[in-house]
N, C-alpha and C positions, 0 to 999 in steps of 0.2 A: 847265898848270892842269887838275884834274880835279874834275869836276860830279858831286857824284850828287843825282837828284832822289827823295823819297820821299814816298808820298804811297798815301792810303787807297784799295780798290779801287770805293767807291759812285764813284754820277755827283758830287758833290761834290768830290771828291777827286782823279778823274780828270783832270776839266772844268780844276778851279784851277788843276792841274798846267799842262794844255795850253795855258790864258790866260796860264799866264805865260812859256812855252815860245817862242809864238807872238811874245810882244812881246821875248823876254830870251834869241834860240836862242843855242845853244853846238853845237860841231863833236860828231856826233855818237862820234868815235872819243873822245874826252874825257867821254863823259856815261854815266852807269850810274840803271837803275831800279830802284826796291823797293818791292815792293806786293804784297797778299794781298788776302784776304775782307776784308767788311764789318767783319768782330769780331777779326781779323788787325792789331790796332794799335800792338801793342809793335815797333813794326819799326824802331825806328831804330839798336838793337843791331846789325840786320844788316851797319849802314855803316861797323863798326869794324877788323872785320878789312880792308878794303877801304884804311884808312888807313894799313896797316903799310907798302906799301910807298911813302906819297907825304912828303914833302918838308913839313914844318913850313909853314904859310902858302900853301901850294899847294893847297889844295883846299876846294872850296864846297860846301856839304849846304842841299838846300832842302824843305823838310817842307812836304806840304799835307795839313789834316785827320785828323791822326792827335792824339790827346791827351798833348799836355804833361805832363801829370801821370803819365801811363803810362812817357814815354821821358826821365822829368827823370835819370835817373841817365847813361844812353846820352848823351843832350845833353851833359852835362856831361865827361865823358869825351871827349868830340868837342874839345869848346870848350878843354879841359886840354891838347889837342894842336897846337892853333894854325888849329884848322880854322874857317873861318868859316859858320855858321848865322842862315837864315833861314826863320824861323817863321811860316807861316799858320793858324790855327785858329778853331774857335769854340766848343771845349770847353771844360770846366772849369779852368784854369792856376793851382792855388792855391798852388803850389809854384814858381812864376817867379819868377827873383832877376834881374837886370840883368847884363850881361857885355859888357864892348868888343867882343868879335868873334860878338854873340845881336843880329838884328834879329829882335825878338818882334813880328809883327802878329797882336793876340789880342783877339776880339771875344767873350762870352759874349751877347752880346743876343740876346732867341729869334727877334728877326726879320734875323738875318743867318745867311749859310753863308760858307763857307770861298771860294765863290768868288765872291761878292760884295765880300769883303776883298781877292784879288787883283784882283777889275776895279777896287777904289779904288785901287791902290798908283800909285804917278804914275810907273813905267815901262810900266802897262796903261791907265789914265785913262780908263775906260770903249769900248777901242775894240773886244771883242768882246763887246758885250753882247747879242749874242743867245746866244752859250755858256752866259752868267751866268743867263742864263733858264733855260734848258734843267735846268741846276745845282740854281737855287733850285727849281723844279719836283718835280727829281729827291728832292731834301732834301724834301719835301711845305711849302715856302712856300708853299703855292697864290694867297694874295694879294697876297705880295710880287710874284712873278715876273709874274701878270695886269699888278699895277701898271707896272712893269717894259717889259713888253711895251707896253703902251698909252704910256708915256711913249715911247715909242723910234719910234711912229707904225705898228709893225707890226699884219698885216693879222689879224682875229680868228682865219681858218682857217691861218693861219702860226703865230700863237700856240698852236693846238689841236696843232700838229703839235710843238711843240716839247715840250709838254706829254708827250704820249707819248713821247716821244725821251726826254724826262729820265725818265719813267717805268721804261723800259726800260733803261737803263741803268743806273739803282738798282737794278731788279731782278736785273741778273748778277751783284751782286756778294757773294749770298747765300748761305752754303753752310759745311759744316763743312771743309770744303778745296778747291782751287782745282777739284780732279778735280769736286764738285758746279755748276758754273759752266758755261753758254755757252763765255764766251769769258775767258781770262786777261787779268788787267785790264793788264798789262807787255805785250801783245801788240794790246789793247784801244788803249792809249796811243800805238804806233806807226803803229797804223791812224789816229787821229785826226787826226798831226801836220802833212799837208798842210793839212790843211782850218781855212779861217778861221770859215767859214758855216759851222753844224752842219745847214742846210738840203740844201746843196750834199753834206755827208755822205752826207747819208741817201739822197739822189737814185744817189751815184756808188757806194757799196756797199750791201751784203746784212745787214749788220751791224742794220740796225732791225728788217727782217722777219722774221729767223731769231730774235732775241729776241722780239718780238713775238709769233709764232707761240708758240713755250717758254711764254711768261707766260702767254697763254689757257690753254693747258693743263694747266697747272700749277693755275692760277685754278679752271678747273672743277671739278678734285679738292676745291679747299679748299671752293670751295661747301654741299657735303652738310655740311661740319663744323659741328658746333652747338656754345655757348657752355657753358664747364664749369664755370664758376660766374658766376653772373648777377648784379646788382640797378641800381637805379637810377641808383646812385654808376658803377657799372666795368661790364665785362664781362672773362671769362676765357676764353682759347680752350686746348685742348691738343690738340697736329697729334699724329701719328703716325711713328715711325721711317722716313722716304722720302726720297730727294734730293729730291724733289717739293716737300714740307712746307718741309725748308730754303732754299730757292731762295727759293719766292713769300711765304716769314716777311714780309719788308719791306712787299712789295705789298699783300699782306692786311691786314696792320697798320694801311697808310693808309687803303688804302679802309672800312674797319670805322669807324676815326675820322673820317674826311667823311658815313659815315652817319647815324652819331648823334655832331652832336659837344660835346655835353654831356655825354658819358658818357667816362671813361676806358676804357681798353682795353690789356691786354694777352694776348700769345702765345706758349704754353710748346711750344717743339719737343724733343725727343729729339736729341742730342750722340753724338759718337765715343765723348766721356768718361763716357759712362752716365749724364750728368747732363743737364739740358733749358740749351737757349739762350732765353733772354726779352727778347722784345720788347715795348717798352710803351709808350703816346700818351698824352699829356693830353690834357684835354677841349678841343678846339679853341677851344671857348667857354668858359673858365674862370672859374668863381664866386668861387673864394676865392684868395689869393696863395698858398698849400701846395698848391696845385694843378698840383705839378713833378713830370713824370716822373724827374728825376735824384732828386728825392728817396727817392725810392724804390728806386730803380737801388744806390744807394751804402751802402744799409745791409745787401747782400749784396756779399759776395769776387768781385771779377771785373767790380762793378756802376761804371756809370758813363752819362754820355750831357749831355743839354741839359734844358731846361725843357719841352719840347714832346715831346721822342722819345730816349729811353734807354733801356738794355737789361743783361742779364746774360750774361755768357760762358757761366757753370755752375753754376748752380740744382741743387744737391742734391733728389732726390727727397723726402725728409725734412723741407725744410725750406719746402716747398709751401703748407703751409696757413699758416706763418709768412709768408711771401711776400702770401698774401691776405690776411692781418689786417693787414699793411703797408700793403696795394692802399686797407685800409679806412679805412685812421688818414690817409691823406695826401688819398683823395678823397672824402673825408666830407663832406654838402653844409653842413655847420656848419666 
């Protein structure tokens, strides 16, 4: 039998993987990974050539956090071959049809991640839920994962720590290629795999401090940036061509939204492709039901995401002030 697991490079996508690794291991000489950046989501193409040489019914594909709708052709293709598929997500799936050999677990609700649907699956049944924290953390749930935390009887300054942990590892996984990145998330994930406790992680390797470190820095820079177009409704940032700007995109993004979070917010960085990557928050605190980051996300090529935090691959420069008159119509306080 051969395993491949694929799954997104944030801390969601990581973490899931690892929950469900942890409850559901396979020999590692049987197991193959596929993962990129944060915006690296069409990835499940990659696991095709991987099936020419296996056996009809011989081989299991397990997706965590990457969008359905992006890989429904790749799935499909998979699933034609006899391969069996199992789906974790929380993106958008509007494009999911049924299939004997698709276990779809697909959550859209804005207060779930991808690894909160693997800590439910009843071969994980809650047993590493401090990861899930760590996870939903990382995802900017901030009250889910408190909740979370508090339900599970852990200590506040245990909870503060996991907080930054998930932090930090959202944070590497941002970058217009892996070369932008800390640490590779496929190399990221082999480091994890001993570890139940992501406490016990952080204590036995270097892995939190060296991110750590990186993201203050990174951080600093963004600081002096001022907002490129403003008002009550949003704010707009636009970074500068740096590995720097695309790293801490993510990080910035939340914390901007936990400071004001009545205001939307998004962030245009400069791409390989000469076109900006965009990051975008709803209003923490949302007035009106049109108050979805996907919605906005999806009426540009490349756009996609969740109700809370969605983004664009590649934002034509041209089509910038169209992009803010978007910003205007979705987070208008009428």
């Amino acid at each position: 039998m051969h395993f491949i697991d694929i799954f997104n490079g944030d801390a969601d996508g990581l973490i899931a993987r690892h929950q469900y690794r942890l409850a559901n291991p396979v020999p590692a000489a049987q197991l193959q990974l596929i993962s990129g950046t944060k915006r690296d989501i069409a990835l499940v193409s990659r696991a095709l050539p991987m099936m020419l040489t296996q056996e009809s019914g011989e081989a299991e594909v397990t997706i965590f956090d990457v969008s359905y709708d992006r890989n429904e052709a790749a799935v499909d293709q998979l699933l034609s071959q006899g391969v069996q598929v199992r789906y974790f997500d929380h993106h958008r799936a509007s494009l999911l049809k049924p299939h004997p050999a698709l276990d779809a677990n697909i959550d859209t609700a804005p207060t779930v991640c991808t690894s909160l649907l693997v800590d439910r699956h009843h071969s994980v049944n809650g047993r590493y839920r401090r990861w899930t924290i760590v996870a939903a953390f990382g995802d900017n749930l901030i009250e889910v994962a408190t909740k979370l935390g508090h339900a599970a009887s852990i200590a506040p300054t245990e909870i503060a720590q996991l907080h930054a942990f998930g932090e930090a590892l959202n944070y590497n996984a941002y970058g217009d290629a892996e070369t932008d990145l800390v640490f590779r998330p496929v190399d990221l994930a082999k480091r994890l795999e001993p570890y139940a406790d992501p406490l016990e992680f952080m204590r036995a390797e270097t892995v939190f401090a060296t991110l750590k470190q990186s993201m203050a820095s990174d951080l600093h820079h963004a600081a002096v940036v001022v907002p490129y177009r403003t008002n009550p409704a949003y704010a707009i940032y636009r970074f500068p061509d740096a590995p720097w700007a695309r790293r801490v995109s993510g990080v910035f993004a939340n914390r901007i939204a936990e400071s004001n979070p009545t205001r939307a917010h998004a962030l245009l960085t400069p791409n390989a492709g000469g076109n900006f990557t965009v990051s975008i928050r709803a209003p923490i605190i949302a007035t009106q039901s049109h108050h979805r980051a996907d919605y906005v996300a999806i009426a540009f090529a490349g756009g996609g995401g969740r109700v809370g935090a969605a983004g664009i691959n590649a934002l034509p420069e041209p089509e910038i002030e169209q992009f803010i008159r978007k910003m205007e119509a979705v987070f208008s306080q009428s």
